[in-house]
C-alpha positions in Angstrom: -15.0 -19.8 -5.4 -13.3 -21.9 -2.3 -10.7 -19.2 -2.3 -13.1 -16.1 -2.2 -15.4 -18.4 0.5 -12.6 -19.1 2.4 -11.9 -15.3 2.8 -15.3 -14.8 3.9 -15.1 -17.3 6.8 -11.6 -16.4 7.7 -13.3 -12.6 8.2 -16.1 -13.8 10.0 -18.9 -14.8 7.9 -20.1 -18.4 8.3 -21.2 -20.7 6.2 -24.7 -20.3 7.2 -24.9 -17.1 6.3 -22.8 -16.8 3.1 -25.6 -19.9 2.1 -28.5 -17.7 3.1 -27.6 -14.9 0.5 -27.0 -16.5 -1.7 -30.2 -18.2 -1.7 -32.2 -15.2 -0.7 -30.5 -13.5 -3.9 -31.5 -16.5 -6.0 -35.0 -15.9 -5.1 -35.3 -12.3 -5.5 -33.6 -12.7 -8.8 -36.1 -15.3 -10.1 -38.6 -13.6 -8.9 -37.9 -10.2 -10.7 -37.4 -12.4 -13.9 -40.7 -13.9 -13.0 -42.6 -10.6 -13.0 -40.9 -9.2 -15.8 -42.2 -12.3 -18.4 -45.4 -11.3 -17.2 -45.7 -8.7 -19.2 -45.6 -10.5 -22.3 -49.0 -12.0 -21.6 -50.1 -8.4 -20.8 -48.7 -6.9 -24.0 -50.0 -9.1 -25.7 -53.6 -9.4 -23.9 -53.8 -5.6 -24.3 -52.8 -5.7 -28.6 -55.7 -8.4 -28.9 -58.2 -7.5 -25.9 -59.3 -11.1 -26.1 -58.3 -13.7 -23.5 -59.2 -16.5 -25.9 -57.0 -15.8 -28.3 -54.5 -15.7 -25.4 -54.9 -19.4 -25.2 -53.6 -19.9 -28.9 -50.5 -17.6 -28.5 -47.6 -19.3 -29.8 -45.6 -17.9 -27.2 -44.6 -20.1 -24.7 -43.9 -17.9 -21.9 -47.5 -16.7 -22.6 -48.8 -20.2 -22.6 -46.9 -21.4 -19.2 -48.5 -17.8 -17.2 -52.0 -18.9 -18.6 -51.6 -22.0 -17.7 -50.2 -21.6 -14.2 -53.3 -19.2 -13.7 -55.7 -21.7 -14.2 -54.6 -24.3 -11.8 -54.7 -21.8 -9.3 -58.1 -20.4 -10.2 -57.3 -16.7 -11.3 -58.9 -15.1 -14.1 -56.9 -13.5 -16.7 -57.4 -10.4 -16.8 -55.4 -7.3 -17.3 -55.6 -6.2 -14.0 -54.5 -9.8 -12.5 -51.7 -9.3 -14.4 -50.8 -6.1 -13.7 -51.2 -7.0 -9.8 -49.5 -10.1 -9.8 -46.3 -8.3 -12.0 -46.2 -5.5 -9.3 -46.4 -7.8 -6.2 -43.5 -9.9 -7.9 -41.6 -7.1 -8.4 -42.1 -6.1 -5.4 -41.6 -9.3 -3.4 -37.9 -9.8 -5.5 -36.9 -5.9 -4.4 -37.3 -6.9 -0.6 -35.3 -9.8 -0.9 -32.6 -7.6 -2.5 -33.4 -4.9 -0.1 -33.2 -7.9 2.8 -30.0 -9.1 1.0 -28.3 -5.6 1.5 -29.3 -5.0 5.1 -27.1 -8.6 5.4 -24.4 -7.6 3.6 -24.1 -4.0 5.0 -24.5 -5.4 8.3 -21.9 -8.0 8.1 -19.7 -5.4 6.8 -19.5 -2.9 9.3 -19.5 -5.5 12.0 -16.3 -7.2 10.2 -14.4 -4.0 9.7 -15.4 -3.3 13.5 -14.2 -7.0 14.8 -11.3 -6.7 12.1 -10.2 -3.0 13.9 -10.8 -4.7 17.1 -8.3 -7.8 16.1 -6.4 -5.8 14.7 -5.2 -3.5 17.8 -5.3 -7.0 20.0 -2.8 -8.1 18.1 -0.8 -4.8 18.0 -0.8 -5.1 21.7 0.4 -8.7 21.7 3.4 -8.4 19.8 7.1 -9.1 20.4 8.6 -5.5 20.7 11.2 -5.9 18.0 8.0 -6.0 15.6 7.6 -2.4 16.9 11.1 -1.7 15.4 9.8 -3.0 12.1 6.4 -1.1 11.6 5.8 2.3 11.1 2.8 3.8 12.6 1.5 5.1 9.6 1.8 2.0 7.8 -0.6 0.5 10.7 -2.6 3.4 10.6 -3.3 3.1 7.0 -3.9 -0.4 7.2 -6.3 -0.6 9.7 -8.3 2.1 8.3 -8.0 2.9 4.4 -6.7 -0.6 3.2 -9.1 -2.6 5.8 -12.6 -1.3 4.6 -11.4 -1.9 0.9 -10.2 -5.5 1.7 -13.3 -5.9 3.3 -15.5 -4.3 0.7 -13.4 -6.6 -1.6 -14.0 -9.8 0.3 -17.8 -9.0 0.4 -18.1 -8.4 -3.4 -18.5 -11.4 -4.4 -21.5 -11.9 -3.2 -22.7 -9.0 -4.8 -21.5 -10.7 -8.5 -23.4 -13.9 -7.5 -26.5 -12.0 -7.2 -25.6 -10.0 -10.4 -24.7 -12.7 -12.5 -28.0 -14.7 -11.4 -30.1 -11.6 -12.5 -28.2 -11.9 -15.8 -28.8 -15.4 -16.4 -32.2 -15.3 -15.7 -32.6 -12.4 -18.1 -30.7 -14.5 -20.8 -32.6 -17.6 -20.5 -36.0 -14.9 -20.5 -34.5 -13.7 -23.7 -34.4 -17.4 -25.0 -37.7 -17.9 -24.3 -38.9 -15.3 -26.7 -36.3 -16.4 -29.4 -33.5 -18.5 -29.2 -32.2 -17.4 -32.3 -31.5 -13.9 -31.4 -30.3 -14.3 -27.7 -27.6 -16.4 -29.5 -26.5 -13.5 -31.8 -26.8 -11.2 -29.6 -24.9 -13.1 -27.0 -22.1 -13.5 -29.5 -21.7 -9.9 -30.6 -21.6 -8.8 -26.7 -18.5 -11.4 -26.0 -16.9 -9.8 -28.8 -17.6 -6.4 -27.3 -16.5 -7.5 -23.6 -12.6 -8.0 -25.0 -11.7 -4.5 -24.2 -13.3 -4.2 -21.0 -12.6 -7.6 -19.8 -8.8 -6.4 -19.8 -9.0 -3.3 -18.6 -11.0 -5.4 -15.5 -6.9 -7.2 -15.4 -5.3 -4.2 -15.3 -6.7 -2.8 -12.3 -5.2 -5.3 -10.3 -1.9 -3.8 -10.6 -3.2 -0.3 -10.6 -4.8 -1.7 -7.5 -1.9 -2.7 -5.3 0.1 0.2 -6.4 -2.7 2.4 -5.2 -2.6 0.7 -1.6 1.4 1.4 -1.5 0.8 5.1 -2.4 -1.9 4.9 0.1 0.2 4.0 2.7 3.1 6.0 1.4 0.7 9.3 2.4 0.0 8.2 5.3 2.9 7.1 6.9 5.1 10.9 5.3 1.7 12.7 6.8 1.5 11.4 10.3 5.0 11.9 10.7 4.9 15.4 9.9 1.7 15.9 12.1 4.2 14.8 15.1 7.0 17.5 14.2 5.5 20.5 13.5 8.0 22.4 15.5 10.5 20.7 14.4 9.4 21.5 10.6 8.8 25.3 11.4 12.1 26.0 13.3 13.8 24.0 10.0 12.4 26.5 7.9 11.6 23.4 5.5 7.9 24.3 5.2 8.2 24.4 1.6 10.0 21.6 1.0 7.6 19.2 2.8 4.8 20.8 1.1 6.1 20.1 -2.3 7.3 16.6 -1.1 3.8 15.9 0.1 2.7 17.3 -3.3 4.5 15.0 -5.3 3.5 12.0 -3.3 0.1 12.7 -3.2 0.1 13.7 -6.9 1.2 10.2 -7.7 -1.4 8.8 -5.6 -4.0 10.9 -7.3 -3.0 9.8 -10.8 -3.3 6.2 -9.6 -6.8 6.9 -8.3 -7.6 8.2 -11.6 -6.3 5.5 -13.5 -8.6 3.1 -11.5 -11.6 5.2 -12.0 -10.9 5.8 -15.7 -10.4 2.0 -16.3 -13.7 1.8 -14.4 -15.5 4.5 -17.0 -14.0 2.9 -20.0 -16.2 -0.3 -19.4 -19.3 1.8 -19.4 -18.0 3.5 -22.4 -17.6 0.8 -24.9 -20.2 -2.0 -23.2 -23.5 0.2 -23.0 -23.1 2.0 -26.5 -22.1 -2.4 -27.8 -25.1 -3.3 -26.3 -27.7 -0.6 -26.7 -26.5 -0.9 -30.2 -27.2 -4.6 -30.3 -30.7 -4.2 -28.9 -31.4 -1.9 -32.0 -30.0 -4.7 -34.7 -32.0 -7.3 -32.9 -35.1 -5.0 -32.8 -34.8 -4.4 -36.6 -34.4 -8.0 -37.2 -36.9 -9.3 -35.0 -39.1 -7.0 -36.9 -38.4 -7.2 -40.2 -37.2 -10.5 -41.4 -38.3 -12.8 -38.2 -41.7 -10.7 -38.0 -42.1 -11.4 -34.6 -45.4 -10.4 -32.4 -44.9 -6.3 -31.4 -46.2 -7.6 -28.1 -42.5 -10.2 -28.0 -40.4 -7.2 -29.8 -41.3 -4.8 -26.5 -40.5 -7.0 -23.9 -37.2 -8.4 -25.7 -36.5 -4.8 -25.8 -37.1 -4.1 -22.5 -35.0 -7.1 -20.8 -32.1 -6.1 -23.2 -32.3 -2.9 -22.1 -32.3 -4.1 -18.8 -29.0 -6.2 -19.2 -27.1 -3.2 -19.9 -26.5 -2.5 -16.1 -26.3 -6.0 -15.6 -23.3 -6.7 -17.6 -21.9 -3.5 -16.9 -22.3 -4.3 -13.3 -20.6 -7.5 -13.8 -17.4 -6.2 -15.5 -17.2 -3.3 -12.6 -17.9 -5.7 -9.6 -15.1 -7.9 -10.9 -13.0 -4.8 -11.6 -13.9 -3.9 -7.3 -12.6 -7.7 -6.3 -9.5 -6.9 -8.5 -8.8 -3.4 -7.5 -9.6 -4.6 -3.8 -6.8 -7.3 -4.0 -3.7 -4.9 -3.6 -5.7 -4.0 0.3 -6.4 -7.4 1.1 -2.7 -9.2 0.5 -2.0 -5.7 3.1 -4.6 -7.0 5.7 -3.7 -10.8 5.7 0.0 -10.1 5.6 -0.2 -8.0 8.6 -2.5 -10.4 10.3 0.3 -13.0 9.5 3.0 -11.3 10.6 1.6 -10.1 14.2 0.0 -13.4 14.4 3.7 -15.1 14.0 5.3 -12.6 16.0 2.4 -12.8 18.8 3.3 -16.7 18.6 6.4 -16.3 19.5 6.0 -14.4 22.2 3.3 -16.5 23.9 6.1 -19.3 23.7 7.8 -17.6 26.5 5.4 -17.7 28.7 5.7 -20.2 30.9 4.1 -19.6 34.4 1.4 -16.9 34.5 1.0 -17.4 38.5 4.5 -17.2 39.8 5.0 -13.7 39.9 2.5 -13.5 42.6 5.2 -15.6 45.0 7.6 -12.6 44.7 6.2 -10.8 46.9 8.8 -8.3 48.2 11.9 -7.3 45.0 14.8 -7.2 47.2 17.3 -7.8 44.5 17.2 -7.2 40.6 20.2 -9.5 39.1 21.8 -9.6 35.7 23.8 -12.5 34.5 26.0 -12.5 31.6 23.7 -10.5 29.9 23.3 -10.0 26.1 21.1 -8.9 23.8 20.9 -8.2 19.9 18.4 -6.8 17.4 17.3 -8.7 14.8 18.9 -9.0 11.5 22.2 -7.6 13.4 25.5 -9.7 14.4 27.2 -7.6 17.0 25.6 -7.9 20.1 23.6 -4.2 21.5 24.2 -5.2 25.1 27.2 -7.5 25.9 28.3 -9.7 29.3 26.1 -7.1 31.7 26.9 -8.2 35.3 25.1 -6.7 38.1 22.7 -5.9 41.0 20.2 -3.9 41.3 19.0 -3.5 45.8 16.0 -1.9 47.2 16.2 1.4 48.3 18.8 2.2 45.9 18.9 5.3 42.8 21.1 4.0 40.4 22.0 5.9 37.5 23.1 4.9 33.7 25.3 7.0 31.8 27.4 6.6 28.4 27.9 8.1 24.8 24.7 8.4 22.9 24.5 5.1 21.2 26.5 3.1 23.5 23.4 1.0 24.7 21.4 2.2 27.7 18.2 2.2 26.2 18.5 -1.0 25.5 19.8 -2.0 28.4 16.7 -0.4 30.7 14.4 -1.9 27.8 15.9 -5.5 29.0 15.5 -4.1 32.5 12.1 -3.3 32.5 11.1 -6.5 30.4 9.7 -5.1 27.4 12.8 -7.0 25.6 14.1 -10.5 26.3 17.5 -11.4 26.7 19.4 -13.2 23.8 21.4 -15.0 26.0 22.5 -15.1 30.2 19.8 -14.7 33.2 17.9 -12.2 35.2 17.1 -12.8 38.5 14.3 -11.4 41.1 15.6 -12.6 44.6 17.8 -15.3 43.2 14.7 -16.2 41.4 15.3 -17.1 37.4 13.1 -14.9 35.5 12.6 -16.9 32.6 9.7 -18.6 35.1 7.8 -15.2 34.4 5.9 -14.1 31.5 6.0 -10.9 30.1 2.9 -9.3 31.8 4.2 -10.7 34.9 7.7 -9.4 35.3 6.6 -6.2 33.7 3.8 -5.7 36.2 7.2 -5.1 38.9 7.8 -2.3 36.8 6.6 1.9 36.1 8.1 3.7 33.6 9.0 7.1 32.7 9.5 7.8 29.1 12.3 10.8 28.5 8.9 12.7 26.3 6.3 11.8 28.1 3.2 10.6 26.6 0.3 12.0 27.4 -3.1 10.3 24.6 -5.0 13.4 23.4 -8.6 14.3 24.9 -8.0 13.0 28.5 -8.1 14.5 32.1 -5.0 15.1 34.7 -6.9 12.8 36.9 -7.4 10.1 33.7 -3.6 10.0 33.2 -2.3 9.5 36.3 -4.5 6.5 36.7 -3.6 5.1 33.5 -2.7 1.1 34.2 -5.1 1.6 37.8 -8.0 2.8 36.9 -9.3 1.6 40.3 -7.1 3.7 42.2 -9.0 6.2 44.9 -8.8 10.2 45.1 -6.7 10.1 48.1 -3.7 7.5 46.3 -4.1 9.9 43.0 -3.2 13.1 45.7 -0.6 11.3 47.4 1.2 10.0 44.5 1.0 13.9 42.7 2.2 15.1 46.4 5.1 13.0 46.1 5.9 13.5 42.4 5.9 17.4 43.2 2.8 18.1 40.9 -0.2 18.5 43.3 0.4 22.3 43.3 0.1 23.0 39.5 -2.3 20.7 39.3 -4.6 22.7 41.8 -4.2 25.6 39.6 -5.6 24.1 36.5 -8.5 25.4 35.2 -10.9 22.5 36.6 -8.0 21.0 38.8 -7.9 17.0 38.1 -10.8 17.2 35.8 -8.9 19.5 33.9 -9.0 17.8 29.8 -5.3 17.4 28.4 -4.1 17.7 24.6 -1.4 15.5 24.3 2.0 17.7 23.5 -0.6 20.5 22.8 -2.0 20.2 26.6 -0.3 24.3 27.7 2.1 22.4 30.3 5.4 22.9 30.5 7.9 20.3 29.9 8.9 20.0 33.9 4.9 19.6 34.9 4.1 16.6 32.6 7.0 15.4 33.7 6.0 15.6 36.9 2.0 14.1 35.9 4.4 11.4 34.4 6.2 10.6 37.5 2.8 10.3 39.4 1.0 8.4 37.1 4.5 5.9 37.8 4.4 6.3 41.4 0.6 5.4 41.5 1.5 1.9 40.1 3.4 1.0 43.2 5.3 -1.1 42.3 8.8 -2.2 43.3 11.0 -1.4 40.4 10.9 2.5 39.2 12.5 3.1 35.8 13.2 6.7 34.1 14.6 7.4 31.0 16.5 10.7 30.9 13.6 12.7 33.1 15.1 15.9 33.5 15.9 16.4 29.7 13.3 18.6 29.0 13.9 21.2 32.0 15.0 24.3 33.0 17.8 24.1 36.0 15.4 25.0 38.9 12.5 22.2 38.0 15.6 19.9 37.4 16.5 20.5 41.1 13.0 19.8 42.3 12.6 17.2 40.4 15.6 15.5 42.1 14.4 16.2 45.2 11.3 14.9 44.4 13.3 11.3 43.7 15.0 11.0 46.7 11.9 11.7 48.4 10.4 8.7 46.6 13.6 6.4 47.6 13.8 7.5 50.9 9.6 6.7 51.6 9.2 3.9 49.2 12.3 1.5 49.4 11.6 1.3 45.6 14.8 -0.1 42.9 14.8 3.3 41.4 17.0 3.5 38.0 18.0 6.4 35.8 19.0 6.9 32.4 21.1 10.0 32.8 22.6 12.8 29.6 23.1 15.2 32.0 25.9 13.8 34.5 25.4 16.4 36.9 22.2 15.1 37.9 22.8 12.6 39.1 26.3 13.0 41.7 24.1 11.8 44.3 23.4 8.6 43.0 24.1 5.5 45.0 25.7 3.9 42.2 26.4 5.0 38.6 27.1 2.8 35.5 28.9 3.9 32.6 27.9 2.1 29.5 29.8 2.3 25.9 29.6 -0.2 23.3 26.9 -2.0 25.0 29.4 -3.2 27.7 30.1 -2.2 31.2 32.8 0.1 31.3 32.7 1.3 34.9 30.7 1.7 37.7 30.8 3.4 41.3 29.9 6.4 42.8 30.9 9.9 41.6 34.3 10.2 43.2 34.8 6.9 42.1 34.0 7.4 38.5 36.1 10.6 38.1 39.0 8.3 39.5 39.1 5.4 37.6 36.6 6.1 34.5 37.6 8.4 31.5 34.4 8.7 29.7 32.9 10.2 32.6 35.6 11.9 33.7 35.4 13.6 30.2 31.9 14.2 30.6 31.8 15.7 34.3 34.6 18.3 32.7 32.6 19.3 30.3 29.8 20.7 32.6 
């Protein structure tokens, strides 16, 4: 109970509240209880049409309803009592009815606040926990596994009220004989055995169903990102039959859960129904009970049937909901630590304003390695990075240059040495901070599905005006096409699917980057994706930028050819600086690049 309470609170439900259904499910159970003993009086008022012999039943229940009528002045008659049944009734289905609104309510707001927390955190993150969790795995999480852990978390409640409706039904039943409630309370734990384990086993069924779950999602949305990829494989078939299998397992696991589910039904309502019949037989027959006691008996016995099925299935649901829930709180935990540990860095949150002008970019001793690896990714880095300078960064595939603009840019921090802006250490900065120096290119850019050219290129200043959106898609050579969209600006983009060619979303790309303004201009291999003529223009389009900006401007470069021009040009391998200089430099005194230039 403190556990399942504590689960509640830690998903947003007070105290306050948990107390108030529970009470308000108390009430409405009593109350249906209540309205269902008085029938007896009314069974029994209708088999002897005589309220004085009412008085002398020997029925207690009977007795107690009499009595409680007098005090308050009420006649008993049979329509009293079929008023006063109905508006108890009544008043115990609005409580439930009040009960659910609470319940559904809290639930769609939790799952809502949970989505909401859960994306925060996403956001907050150290960036090697991005190199640990899959995006279907999150995506599964914060949608599948979330609304089951939260259905679970809430189900308790639903048992409380449950198992009060049943205990008030039992002690009804004791009322009208003690002797058979206690029989037939005895032959329905016997019957509960089965059912009571199968309510076990779908805990495991359970959490393997929330693996599989994720398992789906995760091999789906990979393939939704690679279509082309799949098609030009000619491996249509062989995903379709690997997704078959997957999803095939999944399915059997669903069914097992929903069979376990059926089997309760199958053996507890035939147990109990068959019970009801015994007692009905003996109450008759050998006790020679009133008819008038025999109905109702009947009646609430009948009723428990749902109850106790209820009450097996509800348990089963907490169970079955378990596998979801260790998936919600262990993701919560682990962004929560790795969120932690990133907020430990930050130090200053004001002292990037003092910058001011970026007149120097400097890397000291520089290292960096992944976690869970040895052997450093980035090793001893030593160098400079000036205003109004294009420098390029070539090297193997593998040799460390993502890494090394990742550390650039500040989306990683270094494992050991120093960065300096303007001599200044940059260890005094926190993450938003130093990464608020810096625009970005991706190498594929990424364009969120459903939103317009104009949308984009203000993505990260949304307050930006017309004429800095023009200028910057003037100077990033895309203001032409752009014109000749279908509604211009407005004009609603699809993500990879948006009908642009590779060269113009590079170019929305390099506009949305240029609106930013800000000192430090970063591209990761931008003319990978074009032809040889929008490569040119492209380049052009850069030292345009340099000349007019004064901008740091840095690229990751495959293709050495691009990049001849380049003010300076570092060759990385191993994760170490292997040579720098200019072009004529390079081919002098470098032999990776001199490798690579003669293979143009």
């Amino acid at each position: 109970m403190i556990i399942w309470k504590k689960r509640l609170n830690s998903y947003g439900v007070s105290d306050p509240i948990i107390i108030f259904l529970l009470a308000v499910s108390v009430v409405s159970a009593i109350a249906e209880v209540v309205s269902m003993g008085m029938f007896l009086p009314l069974f029994e008022l209708i088999n002897q049409n005589n309220v004085e012999n009412l008085q002398n039943s020997n029925s207690d229940i009977s007795q107690y309803i009499y009595g409680f009528m007098s005090y308050i002045g009420l006649e008993l008659t049979i329509e009293i009592l079929l008023f006063l049944s109905f508006i108890l009734f009544l008043f115990s289905k609005v409580l439930l009815y009040v009960t659910t609104y609470i319940q559904s309510y809290y639930r769609g707001l939790i799952i809502k606040n949970m989505k909401d927390k859960l994306l925060n955190n996403y956001l907050r993150v150290e960036s090697s926990y991005y190199d640990t969790v899959g995006i279907g795995d999150f995506s599964n999480s914060s949608s599948i596994e979330l609304s089951s852990a939260v259905s679970g978390v809430m189900l308790p409640i639903k048992l409380v009220i449950t198992l009060v409706s049943g205990i008030g039904s039992i002690a009804l039943l004791f009322a009208m004989s003690p002797q058979l409630t206690l029989a037939s309370v005895c032959v329905v734990w016997i019957g509960m055995i089965l059912p009571v384990r199968w309510v076990k086993a779908t805990t495991k069924v359970g959490r393997k169903n929330s693996r599989y779950s994720s398992i789906v999602s995760s091999f789906l949305i990979s393939r939704l990102q690679s279509p082309r990829l799949v098609r030009l494989s000619n491996t249509s078939d062989l995903e379709r039959d690997s997704y078959s299998v997957i999803t095939e397992k999944h399915r059997n696991l669903t069914l097992a859960i929903h069979l376990l589910k059926a089997r309760i039904s199958l053996v507890l309502e035939p147990v109990i129904i068959g019970i009801s019949l015994l007692m009905f037989y003996i109450a008759l027959v050998f006790l020679e009970m009133p008819v008038s006691t025999i109905l109702l008996y009947m009646i609430v016995m009948v009723r428990i049937v749902p109850i106790v099925s209820n009450i097996l299935i509800q348990k089963q649901g907490i169970n079955r909901s378990i596998g979801s829930i260790q998936v919600i709180n262990g993701l919560f935990d682990n962004m929560k630590t790795s969120a932690a540990n990133r907020e430990e860095n930050i130090l200053n949150k004001n002292l990037i304003n003092d910058v001011g002008e970026v007149k120097a970019l400097r890397f000291k001793n520089a290292c960096f390695h992944y976690s869970g690896y040895t052997n450093d990714a980035i090793s001893n880095i030593n160098y400079t990075f000036n205003k109004s300078t294009l420098t390029a960064i070539v090297g193997p595939s593998g040799g460390g240059k993502t890494t090394f603009v990742d550390l650039i840019s500040g989306y990683r921090r270094l494992t050991h040495g120093s960065i300096y802006i303007n001599e200044i250490n940059i260890n005094k900065y926190d993450y938003e901070s130093f990464m608020s120096l810096v625009s970005y290119v991706p190498q594929d850019p990424q364009i969120f599905d459903k939103i317009t050219v104009y949308d984009h290129i203000t993505y990260g200043r949304p307050d930006s005006t017309k004429d800095e959106v023009i200028r910057a898609s003037k100077l990033s050579g895309a203001y032409d096409f752009i014109k000749a969209l279908p509604q211009g600006f407005d004009t609603v983009l699809m993500g990879k699917s948006s009908g642009l060619s590779g060269g113009q979303r590079q170019r929305l790309e390099l506009s949305r980057a240029i609106l930013r303004n800000t000192p430090i201009l970063i591209m990761d291999e931008p003319t990978g994706n074009l032809d040889l003529v929008s490569e040119r223009e492209l380049m052009l389009n850069i030292k345009k930028i340099k000349t007019e900006t004064s901008k740091i401007i840095i690229i990751i470069a495959h293709r050495v050819h691009t990049i001849i021009d380049a003010d300076k040009i570092i060759v990385i391998e191993g994760g170490k600086i292997s040579g720098l200089g200019t072009h004529s430099e390079l081919l002098l005194n470098n032999s990776w690049y001199k490798s690579a230039v003669s293979e143009l």
